[in-house]
C-alpha positions in Angstrom: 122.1 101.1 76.6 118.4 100.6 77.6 115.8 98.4 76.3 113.4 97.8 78.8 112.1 100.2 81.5 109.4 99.5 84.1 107.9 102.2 84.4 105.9 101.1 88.3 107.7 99.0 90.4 107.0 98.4 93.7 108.7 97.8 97.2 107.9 95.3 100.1 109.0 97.8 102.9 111.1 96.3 105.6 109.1 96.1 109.2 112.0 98.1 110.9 111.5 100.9 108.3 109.8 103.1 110.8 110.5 102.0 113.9 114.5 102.2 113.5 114.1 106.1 111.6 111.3 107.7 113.6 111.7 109.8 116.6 111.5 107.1 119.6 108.9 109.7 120.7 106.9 108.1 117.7 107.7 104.1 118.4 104.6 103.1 119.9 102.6 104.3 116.8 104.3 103.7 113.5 104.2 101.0 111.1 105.4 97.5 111.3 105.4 93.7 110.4 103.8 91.3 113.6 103.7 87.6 112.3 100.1 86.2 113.1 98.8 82.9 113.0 97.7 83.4 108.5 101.0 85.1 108.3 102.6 88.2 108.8 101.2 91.7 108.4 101.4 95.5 108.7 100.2 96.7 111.9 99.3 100.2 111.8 96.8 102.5 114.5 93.3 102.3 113.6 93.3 100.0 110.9 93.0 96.1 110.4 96.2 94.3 109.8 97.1 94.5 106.6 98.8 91.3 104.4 101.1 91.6 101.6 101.1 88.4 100.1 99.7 89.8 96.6 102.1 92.4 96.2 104.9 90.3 96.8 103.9 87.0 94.5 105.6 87.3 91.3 107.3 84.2 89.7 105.2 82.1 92.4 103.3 78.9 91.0 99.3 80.0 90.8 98.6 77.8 93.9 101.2 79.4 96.0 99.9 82.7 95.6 97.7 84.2 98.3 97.0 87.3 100.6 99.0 85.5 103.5 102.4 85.4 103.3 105.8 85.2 106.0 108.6 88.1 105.1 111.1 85.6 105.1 109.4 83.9 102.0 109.1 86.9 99.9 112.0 88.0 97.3 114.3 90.3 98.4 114.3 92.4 95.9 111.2 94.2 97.5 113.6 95.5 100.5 117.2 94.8 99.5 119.0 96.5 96.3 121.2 94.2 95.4 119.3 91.4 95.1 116.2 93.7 93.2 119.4 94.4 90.5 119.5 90.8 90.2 115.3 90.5 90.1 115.8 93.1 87.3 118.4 91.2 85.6 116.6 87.7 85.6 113.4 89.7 83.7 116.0 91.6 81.6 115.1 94.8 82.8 117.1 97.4 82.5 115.7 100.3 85.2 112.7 100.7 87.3 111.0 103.5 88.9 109.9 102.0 92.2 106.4 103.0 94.3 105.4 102.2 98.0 103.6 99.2 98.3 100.9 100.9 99.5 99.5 99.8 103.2 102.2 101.7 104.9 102.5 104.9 103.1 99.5 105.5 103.1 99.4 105.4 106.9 101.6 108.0 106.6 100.1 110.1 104.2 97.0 109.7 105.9 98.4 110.5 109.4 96.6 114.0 110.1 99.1 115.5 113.0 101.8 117.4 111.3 104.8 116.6 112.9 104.1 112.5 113.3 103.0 112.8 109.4 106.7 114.7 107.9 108.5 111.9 110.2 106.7 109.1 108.8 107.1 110.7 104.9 110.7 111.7 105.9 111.8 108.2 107.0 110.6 106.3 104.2 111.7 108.5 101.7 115.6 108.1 103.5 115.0 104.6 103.1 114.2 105.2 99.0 117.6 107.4 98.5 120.0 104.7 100.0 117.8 101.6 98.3 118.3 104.0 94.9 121.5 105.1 95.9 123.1 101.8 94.9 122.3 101.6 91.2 120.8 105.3 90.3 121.7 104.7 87.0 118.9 101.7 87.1 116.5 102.1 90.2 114.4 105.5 90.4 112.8 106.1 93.5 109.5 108.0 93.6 109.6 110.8 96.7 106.6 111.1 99.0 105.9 114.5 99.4 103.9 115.1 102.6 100.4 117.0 102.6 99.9 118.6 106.2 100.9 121.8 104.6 102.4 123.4 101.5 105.5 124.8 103.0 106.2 121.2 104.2 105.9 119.9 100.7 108.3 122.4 99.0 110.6 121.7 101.4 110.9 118.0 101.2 111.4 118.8 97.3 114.2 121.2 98.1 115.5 118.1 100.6 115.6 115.7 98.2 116.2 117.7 95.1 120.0 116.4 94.1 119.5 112.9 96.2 120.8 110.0 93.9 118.0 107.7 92.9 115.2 110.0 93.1 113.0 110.9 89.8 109.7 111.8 90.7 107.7 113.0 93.0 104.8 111.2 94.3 101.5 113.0 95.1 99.4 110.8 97.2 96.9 113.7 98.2 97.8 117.6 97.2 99.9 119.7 99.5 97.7 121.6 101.5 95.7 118.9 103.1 92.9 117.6 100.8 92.2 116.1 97.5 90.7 119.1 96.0 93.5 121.2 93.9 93.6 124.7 95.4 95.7 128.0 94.1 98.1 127.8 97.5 99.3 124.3 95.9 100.8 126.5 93.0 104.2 127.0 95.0 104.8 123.2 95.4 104.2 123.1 91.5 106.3 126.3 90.9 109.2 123.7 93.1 108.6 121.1 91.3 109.1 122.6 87.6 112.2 124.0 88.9 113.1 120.5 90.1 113.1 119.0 86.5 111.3 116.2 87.7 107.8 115.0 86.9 105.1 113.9 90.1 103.4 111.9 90.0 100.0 110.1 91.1 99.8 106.2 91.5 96.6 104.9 90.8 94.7 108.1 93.0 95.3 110.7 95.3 93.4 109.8 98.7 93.1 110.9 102.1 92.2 107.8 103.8 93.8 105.4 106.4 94.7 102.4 104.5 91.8 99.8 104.5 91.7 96.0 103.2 91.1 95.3 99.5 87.0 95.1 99.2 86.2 91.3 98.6 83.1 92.8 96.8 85.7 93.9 93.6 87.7 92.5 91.6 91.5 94.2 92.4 93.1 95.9 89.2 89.5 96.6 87.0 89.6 100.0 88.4 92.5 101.8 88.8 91.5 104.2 85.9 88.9 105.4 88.0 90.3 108.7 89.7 92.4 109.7 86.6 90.2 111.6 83.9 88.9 113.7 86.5 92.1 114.1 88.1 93.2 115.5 84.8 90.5 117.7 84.3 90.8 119.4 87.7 94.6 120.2 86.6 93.5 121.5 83.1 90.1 123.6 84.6 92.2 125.1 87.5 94.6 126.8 85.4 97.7 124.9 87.0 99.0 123.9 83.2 98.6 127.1 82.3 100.1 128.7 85.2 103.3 126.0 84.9 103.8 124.8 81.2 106.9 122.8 82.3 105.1 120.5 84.7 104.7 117.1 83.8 102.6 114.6 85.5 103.0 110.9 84.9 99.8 108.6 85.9 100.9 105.2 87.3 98.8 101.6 86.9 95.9 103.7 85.1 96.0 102.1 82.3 95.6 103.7 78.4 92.9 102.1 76.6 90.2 104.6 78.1 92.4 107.9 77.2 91.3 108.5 73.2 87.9 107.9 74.5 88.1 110.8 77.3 90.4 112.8 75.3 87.1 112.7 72.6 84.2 113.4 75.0 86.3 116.2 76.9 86.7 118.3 73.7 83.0 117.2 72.4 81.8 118.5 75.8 84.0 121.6 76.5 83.3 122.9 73.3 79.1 122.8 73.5 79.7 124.4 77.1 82.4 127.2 76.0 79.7 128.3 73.3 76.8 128.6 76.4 77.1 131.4 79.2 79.4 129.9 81.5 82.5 131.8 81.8 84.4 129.4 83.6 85.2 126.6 81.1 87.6 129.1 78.7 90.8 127.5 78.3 93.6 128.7 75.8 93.5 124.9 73.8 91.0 122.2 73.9 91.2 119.5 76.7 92.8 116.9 74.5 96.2 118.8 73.7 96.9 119.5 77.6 96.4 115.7 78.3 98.9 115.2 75.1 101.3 118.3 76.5 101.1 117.4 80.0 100.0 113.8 81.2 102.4 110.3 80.9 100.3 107.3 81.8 102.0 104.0 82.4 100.0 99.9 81.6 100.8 96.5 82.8 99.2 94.4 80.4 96.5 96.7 78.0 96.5 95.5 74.4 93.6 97.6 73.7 95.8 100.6 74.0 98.7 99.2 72.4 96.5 98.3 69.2 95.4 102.0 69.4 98.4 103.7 70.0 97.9 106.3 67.2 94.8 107.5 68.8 96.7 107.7 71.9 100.0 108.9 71.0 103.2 106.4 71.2 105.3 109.1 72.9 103.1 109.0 75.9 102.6 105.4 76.6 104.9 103.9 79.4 105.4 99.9 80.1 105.6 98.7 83.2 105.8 95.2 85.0 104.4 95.4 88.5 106.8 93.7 89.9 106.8 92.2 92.4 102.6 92.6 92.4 100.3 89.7 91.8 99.5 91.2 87.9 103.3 91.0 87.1 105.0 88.4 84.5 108.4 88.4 86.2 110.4 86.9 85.2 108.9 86.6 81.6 108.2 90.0 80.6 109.6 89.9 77.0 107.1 87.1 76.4 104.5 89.3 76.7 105.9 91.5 75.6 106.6 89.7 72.3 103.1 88.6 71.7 101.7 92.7 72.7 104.1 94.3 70.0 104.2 91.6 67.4 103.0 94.1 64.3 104.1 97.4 66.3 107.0 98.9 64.2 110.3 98.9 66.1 110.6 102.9 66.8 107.3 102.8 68.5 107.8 99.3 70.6 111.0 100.9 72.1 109.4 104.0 72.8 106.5 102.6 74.5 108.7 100.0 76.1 112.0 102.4 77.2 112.4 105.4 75.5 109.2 107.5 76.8 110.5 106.6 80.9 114.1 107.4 79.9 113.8 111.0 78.5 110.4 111.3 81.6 112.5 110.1 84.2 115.6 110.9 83.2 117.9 107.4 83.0 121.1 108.0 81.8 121.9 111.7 81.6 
């Protein structure tokens, strides 16, 4: 029985994930972990080296967490499956879908030569299906699908399409090579209805080489930034039109902004549908596709939670972070309790396990 589902999770990749599964062809250029004098980091072409000391400091006392950190030190539940069971178990958690922990994979998303790019995508998501493989019934890994062409994309979801462990797939920039949607993505979405799956989009779709978090910004604030648009492109290009079974789940966006949007989409398609533009018809206002078609998962948003009606419970998925800076591992429920103290018990456990379960499948 499930109570509790994290709906984003993340790994700490091991530093040998690419440089034991590549093509040896490859070995000078892919990913991995040096130790430097602050600690040890990503090393990756064309890009500073990259820390992961605040995606790996859950449970840590406030003065021991920092961007620095020694592989060694952090839990192994980031890279090993047994002992992330164990991590779930301590925070009573009873299944996880599980995201990149960023740096890395988006080297590889980001890597523009075809071949180089599908090896990279291809290696870390063999690495997801065995860490999944272990406990499928609790761990759902999140499939990269690569972006240096369409064909490659359907393929990797025809690859992957029965692997144990795997319930989504995850869009880090669309399929033919840009974040722009375009009509010769349609056959990776025509794939991925027929998969059963949802994809989805953590945080934003992006093109870049991975970069170091802007001192300038406060991390976490905006990570709703690239989703109302990103829905809108889906809903204006005809894509939930074209494929009413696709879902699309929006990881670490937050809810509290979505009644809001949902409002001012409807307020404003409706004074432009009455003007001379042609090309804002749609078949239902703005607000029932983002209803219909759009999942979006919070770590701590109370706002949303106080708001849920506006919202709608069945679309509202929990999540923990773990093992991110922003996570309460291992004392979820006690946030939990003090979120959903005057939520009524049908919508608490939808919001907090029944929504991932019948998204992601957990169970069946």
């Amino acid at each position: 029985m499930y109570r509790l589902i994290s709906a984003d999770g993340h790994f700490n990749e091991p530093g040998d994930l690419w440089t034991t599964r590549v093509p040896s062809k490859y070995a000078e250029h892919v990913p991995r972990i040096e130790r430097l004098a602050e600690g040890d980091a990503w090393i990756m072409e064309g890009a500073e080296p990259r820390p992961f000391g605040w995606g790996a400091c859950a449970g840590k006392a406030p003065t021991e967490m920092w961007e620095w950190a020694r592989f060694e030190d952090i839990n192994p539940g980031s890279y090993d499956p047994k002992a992330r069971v164990a991590e779930m178990d301590a925070d009573r958690v009873d299944a996880e879908v599980l995201y990149p922990s960023g740096g890395p994979v988006q080297f590889a998303t980001g890597t523009k030569d075809p071949d180089f790019h599908l090896a990279l995508v291809q290696a870390y998501n063999d690495f997801v299906c065995e860490f999944c493989s272990y406990a499928p019934e609790r761990l759902g890994g999140t499939a990269v699908l690569p972006n240096r062409g369409v064909d490659q994309a359907v393929a990797e979801v025809a690859r992957l399409a029965d692997a144990p462990g795997i319930v989504a797939w995850l869009l880090r920039c669309y399929p033919h090579g840009n974040t722009q949607i375009a009509d010769e993505d349609d056959a990776l979405w025509a794939a991925i209805v027929e998969s059963g799956k949802p994809v989805t989009i953590h945080v934003a779709l992006s093109e870049a080489l991975p970069g170091r978090i802007a001192a300038r910004r406060l991390p976490g604030t905006v990570h709703f930034y690239d989703a109302p648009g990103r829905m809108l492109e889906f809903i204006f290009s005809g894509v939930l039109d074209r494929f009413p079974g696709l879902r699309i789940s929006l990881a670490e966006v937050d809810c509290g902004w979505v009644p809001y949007f949902a409002e001012q989409a409807d307020d404003n398609y409706l004074r432009h549908a009455r003007s001379s533009l042609k090309d804002v018809r749609l078949s239902r206002l703005p607000s029932e596709y983002i209803h219909d078609f759009f999942w979006m998962s919070f770590i701590t948003d109370t706002y949303a939670v106080a708001n849920r009606e506006r919202l709608g419970v069945d679309r509202m998925l929990w999540s923990n972070d773990y093992p991110h800076i922003t996570s309460d591992w291992p004392h979820s429920w006690k946030t939990i309790k003090a979120t959903f103290a005057n939520v009524p018990a049908a919508e608490r456990d939808a919001i907090l396990c029944g929504n991932a379960q019948s998204l992601y499948g957990f169970g069946r």
